[in-house]
N, CA, C and O atoms as a GROMACS GRO file, in nm:
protein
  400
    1UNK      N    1  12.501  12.848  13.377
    1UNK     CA    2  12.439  12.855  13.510
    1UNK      C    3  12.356  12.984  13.519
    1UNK      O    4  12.399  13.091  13.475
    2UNK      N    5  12.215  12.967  13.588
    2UNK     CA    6  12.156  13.129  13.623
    2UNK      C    7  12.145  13.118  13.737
    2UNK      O    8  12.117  13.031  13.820
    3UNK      N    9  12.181  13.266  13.732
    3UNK     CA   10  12.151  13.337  13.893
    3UNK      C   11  12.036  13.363  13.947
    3UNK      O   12  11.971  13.442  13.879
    4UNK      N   13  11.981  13.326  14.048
    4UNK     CA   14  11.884  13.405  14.090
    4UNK      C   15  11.932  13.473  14.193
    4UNK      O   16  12.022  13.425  14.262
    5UNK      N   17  11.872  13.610  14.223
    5UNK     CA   18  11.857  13.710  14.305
    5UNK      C   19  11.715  13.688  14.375
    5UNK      O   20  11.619  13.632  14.322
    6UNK      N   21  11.721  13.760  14.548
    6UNK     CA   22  11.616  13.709  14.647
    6UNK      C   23  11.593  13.862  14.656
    6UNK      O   24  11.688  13.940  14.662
    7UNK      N   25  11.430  13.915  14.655
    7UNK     CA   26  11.370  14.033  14.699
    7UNK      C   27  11.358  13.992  14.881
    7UNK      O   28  11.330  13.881  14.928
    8UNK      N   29  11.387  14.113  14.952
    8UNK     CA   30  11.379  14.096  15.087
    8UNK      C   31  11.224  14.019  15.132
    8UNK      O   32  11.206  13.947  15.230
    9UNK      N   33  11.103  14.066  15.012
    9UNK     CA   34  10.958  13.985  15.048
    9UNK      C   35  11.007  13.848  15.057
    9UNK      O   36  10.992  13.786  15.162
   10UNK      N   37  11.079  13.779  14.929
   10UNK     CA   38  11.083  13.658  14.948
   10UNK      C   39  11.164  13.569  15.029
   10UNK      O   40  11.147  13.448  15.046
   11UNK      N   41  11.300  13.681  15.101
   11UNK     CA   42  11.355  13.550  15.224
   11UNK      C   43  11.240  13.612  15.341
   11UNK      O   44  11.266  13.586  15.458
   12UNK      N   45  11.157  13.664  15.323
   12UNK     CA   46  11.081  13.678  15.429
   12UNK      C   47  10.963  13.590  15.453
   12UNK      O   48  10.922  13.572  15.568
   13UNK      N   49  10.914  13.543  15.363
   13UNK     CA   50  10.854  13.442  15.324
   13UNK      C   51  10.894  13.304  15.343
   13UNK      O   52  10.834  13.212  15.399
   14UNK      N   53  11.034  13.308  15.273
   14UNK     CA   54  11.076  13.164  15.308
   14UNK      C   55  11.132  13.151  15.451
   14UNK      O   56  11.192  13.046  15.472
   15UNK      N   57  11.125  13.232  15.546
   15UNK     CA   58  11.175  13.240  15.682
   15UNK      C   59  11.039  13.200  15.721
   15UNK      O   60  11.059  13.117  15.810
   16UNK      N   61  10.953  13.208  15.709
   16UNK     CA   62  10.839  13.234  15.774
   16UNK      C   63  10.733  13.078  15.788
   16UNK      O   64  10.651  13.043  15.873
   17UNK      N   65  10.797  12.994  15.624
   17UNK     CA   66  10.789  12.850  15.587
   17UNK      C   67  10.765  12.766  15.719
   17UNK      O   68  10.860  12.780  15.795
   18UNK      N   69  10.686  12.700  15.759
   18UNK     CA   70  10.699  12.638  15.920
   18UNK      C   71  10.728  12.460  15.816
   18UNK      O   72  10.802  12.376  15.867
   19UNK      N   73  10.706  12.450  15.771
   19UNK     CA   74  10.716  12.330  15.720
   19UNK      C   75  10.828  12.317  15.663
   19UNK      O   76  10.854  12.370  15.555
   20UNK      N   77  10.939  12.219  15.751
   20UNK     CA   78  11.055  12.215  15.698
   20UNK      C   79  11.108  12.144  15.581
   20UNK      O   80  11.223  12.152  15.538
   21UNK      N   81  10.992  12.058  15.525
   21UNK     CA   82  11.029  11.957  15.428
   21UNK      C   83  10.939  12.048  15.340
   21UNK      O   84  11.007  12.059  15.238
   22UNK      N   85  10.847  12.107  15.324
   22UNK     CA   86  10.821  12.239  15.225
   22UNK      C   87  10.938  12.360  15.201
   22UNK      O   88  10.968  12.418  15.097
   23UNK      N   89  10.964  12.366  15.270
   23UNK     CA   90  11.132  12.420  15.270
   23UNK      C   91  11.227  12.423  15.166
   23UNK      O   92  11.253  12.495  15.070
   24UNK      N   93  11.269  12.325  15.215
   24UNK     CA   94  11.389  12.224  15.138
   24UNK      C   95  11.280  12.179  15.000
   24UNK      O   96  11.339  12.205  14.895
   25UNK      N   97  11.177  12.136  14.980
   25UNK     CA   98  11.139  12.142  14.819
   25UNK      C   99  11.113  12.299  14.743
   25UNK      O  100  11.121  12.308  14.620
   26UNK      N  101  11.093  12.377  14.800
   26UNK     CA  102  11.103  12.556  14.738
   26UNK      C  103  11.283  12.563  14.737
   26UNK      O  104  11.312  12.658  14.665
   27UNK      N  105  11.395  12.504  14.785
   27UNK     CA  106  11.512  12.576  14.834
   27UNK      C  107  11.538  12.433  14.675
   27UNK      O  108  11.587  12.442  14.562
   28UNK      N  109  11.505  12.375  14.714
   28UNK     CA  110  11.574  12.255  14.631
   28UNK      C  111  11.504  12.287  14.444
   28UNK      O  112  11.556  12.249  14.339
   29UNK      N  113  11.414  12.342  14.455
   29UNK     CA  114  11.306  12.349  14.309
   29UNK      C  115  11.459  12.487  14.271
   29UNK      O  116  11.554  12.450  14.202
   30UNK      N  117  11.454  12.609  14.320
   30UNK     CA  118  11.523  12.709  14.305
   30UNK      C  119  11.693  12.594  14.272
   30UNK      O  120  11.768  12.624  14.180
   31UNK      N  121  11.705  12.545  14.309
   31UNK     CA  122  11.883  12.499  14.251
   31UNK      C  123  11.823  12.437  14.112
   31UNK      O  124  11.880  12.470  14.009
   32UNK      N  125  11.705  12.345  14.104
   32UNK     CA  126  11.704  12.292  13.972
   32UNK      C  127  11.701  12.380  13.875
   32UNK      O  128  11.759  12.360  13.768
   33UNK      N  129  11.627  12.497  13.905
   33UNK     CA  130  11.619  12.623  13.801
   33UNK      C  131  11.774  12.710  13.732
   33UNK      O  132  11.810  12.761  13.626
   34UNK      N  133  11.825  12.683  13.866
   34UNK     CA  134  11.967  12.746  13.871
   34UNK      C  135  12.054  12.644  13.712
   34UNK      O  136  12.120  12.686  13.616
   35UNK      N  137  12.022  12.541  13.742
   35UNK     CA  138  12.057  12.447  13.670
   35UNK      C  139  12.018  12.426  13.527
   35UNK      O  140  12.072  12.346  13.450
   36UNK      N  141  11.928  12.498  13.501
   36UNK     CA  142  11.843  12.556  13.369
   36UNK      C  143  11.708  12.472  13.350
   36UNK      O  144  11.635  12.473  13.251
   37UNK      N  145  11.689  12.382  13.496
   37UNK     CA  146  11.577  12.297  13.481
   37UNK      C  147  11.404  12.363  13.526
   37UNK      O  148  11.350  12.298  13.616
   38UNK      N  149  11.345  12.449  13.485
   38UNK     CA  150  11.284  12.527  13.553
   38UNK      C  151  11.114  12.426  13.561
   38UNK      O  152  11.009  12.490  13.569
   39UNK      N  153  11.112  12.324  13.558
   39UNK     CA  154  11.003  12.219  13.559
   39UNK      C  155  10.863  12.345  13.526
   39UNK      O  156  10.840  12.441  13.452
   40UNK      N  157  10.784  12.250  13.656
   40UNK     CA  158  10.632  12.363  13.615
   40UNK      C  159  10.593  12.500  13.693
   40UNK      O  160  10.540  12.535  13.798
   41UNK      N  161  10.668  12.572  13.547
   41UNK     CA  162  10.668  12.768  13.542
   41UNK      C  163  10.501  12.779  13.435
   41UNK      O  164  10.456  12.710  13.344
   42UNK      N  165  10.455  12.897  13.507
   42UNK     CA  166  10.406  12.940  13.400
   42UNK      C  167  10.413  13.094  13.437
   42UNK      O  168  10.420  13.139  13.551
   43UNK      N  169  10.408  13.185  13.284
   43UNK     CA  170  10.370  13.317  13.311
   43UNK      C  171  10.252  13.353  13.376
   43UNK      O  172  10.152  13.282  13.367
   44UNK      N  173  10.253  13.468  13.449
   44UNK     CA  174  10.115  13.484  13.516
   44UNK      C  175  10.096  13.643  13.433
   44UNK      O  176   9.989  13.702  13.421
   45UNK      N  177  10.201  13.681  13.392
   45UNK     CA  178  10.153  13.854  13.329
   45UNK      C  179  10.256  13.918  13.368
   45UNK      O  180  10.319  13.883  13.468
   46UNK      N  181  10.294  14.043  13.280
   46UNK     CA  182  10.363  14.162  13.363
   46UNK      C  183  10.501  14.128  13.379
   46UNK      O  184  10.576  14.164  13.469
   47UNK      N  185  10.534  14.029  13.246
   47UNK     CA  186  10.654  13.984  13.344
   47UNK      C  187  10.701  13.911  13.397
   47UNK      O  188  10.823  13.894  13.389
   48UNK      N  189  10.610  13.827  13.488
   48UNK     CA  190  10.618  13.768  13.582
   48UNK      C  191  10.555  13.640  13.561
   48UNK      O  192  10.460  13.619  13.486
   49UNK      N  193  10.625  13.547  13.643
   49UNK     CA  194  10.616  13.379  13.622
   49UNK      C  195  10.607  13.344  13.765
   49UNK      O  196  10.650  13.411  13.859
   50UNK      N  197  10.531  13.202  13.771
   50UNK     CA  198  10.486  13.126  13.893
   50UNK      C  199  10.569  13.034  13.845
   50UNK      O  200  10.592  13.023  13.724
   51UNK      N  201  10.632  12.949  13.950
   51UNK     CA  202  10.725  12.838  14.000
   51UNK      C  203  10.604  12.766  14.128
   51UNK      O  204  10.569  12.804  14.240
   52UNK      N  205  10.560  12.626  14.026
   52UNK     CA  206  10.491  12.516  14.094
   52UNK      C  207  10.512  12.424  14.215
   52UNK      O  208  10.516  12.305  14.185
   53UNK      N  209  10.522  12.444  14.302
   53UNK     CA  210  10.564  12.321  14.413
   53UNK      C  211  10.481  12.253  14.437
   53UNK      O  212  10.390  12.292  14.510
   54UNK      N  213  10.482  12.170  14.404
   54UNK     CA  214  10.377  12.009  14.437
   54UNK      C  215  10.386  11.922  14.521
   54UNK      O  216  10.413  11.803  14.505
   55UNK      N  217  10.354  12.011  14.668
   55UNK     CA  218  10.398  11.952  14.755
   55UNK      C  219  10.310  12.030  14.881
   55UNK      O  220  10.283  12.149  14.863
   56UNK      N  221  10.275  11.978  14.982
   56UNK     CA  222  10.184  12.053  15.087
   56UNK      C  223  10.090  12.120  15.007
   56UNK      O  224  10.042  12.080  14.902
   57UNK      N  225  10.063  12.249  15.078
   57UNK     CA  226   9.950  12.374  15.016
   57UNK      C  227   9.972  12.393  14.848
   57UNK      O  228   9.889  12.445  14.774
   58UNK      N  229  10.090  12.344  14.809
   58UNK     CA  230  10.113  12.410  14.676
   58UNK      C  231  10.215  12.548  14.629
   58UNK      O  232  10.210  12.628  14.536
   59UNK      N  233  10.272  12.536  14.700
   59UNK     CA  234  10.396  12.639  14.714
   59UNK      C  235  10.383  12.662  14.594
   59UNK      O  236  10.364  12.582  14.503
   60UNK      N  237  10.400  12.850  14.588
   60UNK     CA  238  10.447  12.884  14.449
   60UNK      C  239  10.547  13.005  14.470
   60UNK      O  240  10.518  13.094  14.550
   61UNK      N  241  10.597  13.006  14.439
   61UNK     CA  242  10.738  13.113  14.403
   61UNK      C  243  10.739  13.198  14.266
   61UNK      O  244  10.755  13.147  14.156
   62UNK      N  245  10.725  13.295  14.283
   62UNK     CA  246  10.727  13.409  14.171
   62UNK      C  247  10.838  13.451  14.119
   62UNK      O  248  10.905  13.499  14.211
   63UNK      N  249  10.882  13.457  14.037
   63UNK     CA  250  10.993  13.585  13.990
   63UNK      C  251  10.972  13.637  13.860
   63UNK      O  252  10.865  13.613  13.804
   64UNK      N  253  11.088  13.724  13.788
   64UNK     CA  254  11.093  13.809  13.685
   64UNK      C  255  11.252  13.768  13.649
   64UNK      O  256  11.351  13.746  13.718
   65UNK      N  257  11.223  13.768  13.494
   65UNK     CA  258  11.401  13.753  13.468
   65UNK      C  259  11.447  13.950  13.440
   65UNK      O  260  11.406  14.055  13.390
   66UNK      N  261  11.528  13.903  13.496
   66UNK     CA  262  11.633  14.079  13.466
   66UNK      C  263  11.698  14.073  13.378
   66UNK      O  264  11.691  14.173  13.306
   67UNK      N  265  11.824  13.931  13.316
   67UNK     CA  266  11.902  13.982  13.192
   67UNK      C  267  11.874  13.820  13.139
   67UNK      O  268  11.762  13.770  13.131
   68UNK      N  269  11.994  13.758  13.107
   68UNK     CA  270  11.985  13.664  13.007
   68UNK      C  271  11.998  13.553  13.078
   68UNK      O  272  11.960  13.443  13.039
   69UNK      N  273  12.066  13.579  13.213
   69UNK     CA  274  12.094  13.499  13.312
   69UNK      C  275  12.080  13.513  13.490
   69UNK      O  276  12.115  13.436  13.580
   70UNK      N  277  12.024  13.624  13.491
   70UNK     CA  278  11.934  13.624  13.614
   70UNK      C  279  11.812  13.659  13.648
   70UNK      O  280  11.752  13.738  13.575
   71UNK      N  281  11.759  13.614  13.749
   71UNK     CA  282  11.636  13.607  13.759
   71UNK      C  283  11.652  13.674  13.908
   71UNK      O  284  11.757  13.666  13.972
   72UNK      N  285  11.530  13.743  13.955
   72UNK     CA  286  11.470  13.744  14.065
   72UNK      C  287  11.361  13.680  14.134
   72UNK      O  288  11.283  13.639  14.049
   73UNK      N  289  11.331  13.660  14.222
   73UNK     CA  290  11.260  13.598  14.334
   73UNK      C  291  11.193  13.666  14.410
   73UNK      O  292  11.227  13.694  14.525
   74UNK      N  293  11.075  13.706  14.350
   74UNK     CA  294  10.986  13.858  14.388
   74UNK      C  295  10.946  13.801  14.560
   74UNK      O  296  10.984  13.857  14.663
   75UNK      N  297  10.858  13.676  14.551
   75UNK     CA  298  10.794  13.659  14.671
   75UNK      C  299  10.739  13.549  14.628
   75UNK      O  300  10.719  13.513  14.512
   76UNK      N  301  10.708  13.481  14.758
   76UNK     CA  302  10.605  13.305  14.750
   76UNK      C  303  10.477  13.302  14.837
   76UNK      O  304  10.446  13.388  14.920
   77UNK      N  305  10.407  13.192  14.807
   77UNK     CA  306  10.301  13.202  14.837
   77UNK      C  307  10.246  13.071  14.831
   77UNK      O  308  10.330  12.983  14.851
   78UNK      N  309  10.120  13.029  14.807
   78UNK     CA  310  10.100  12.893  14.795
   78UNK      C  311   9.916  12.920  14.717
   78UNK      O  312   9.856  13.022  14.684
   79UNK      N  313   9.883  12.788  14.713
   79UNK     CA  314   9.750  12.823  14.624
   79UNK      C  315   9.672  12.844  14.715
   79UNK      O  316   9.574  12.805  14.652
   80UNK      N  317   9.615  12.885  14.846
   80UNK     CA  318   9.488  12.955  14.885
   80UNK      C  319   9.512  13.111  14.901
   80UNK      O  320   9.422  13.191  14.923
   81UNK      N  321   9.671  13.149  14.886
   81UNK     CA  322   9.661  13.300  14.845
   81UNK      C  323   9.736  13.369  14.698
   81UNK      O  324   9.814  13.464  14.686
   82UNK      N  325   9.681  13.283  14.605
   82UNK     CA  326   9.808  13.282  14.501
   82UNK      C  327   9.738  13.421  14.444
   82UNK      O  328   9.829  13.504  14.441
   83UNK      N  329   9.630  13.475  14.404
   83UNK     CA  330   9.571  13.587  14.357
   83UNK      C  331   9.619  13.676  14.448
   83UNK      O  332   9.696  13.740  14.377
   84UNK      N  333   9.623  13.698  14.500
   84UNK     CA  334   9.670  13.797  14.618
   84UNK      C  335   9.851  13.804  14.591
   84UNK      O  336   9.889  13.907  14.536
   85UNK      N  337   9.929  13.730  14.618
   85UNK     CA  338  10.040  13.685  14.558
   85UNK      C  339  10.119  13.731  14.419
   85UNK      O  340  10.233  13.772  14.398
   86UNK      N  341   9.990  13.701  14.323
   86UNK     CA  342  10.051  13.731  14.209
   86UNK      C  343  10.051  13.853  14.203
   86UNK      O  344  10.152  13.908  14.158
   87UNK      N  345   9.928  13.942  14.252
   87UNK     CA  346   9.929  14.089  14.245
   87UNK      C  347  10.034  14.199  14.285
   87UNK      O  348  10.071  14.302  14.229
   88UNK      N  349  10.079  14.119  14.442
   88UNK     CA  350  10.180  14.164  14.490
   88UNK      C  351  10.305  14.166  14.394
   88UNK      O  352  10.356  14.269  14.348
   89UNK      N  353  10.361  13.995  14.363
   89UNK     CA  354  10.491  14.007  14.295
   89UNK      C  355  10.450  14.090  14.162
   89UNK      O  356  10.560  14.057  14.118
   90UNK      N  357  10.413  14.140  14.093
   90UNK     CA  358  10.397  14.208  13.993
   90UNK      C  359  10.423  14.356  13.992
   90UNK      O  360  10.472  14.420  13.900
   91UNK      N  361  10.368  14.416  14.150
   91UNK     CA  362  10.402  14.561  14.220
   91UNK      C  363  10.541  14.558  14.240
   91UNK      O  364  10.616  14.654  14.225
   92UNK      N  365  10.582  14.400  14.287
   92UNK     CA  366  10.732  14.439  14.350
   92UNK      C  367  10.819  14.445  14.205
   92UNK      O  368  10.935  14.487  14.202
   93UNK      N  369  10.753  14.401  14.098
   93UNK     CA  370  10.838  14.325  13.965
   93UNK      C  371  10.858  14.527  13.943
   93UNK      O  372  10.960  14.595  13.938
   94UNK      N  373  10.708  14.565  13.934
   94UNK     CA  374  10.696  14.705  13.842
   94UNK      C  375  10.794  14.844  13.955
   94UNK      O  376  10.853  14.946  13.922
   95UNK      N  377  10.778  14.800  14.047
   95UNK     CA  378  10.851  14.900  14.110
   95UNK      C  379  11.031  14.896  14.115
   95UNK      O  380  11.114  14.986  14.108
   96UNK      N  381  11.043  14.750  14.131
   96UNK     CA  382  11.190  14.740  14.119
   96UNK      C  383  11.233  14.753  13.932
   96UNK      O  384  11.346  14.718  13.897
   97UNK      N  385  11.168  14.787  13.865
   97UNK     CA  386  11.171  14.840  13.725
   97UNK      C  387  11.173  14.974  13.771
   97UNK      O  388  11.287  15.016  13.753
   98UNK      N  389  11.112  15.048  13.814
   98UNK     CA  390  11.106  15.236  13.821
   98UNK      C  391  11.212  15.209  13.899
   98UNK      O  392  11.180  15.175  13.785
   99UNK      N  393  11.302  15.188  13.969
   99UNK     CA  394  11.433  15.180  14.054
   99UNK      C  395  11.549  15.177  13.976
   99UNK      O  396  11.661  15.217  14.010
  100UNK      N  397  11.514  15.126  13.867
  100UNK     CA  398  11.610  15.102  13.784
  100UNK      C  399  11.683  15.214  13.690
  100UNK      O  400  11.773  15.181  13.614
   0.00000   0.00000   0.00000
């Protein structure tokens, strides 16, 4: 089983979700991953990987793995701000590295 861990950006984000059945497919994609099913990931750089939702705007969910079995959950976004997005989770990836 992997863990994921939530950065405060990203339950802030997913609080913020007005679409409740976009919701529940970002809440539901995150258990398949948990499950070792991580469907369509790709790296974006730095670290850091996009999680595809194919569904409404295009939900995407960022994270970084930390050990062998957890992951974090930098922040989400969707495809009309995914550049913007990726830049961010990458600051939050590199800073919660200097924390370390």
């Amino acid at each position: 089983m992997i863990d994921f861990n939530e950065t405060i950006e990203f339950v802030q984000w997913l609080e913020a979700v007005r679409d409740p059945f976009a919701k529940v497919r970002v809440v539901k994609r995150i258990r398949m991953a948990e499950a070792g099913n991580f469907g369509d990931c790709e790296p974006v750089g730095d670290g850091v990987s996009e999680m595809r939702i194919h569904y409404g705007p295009g939900s995407r969910v960022y994270f970084t793995r930390r050990n062998k079995a957890v992951y974090l959950l930098l922040v989400g976004g969707d495809k009309s701000t995914q550049s913007r997005d990726i830049k961010r989770a990458k600051q939050i990836a590199l800073n919660l590295g200097n924390e370390e």
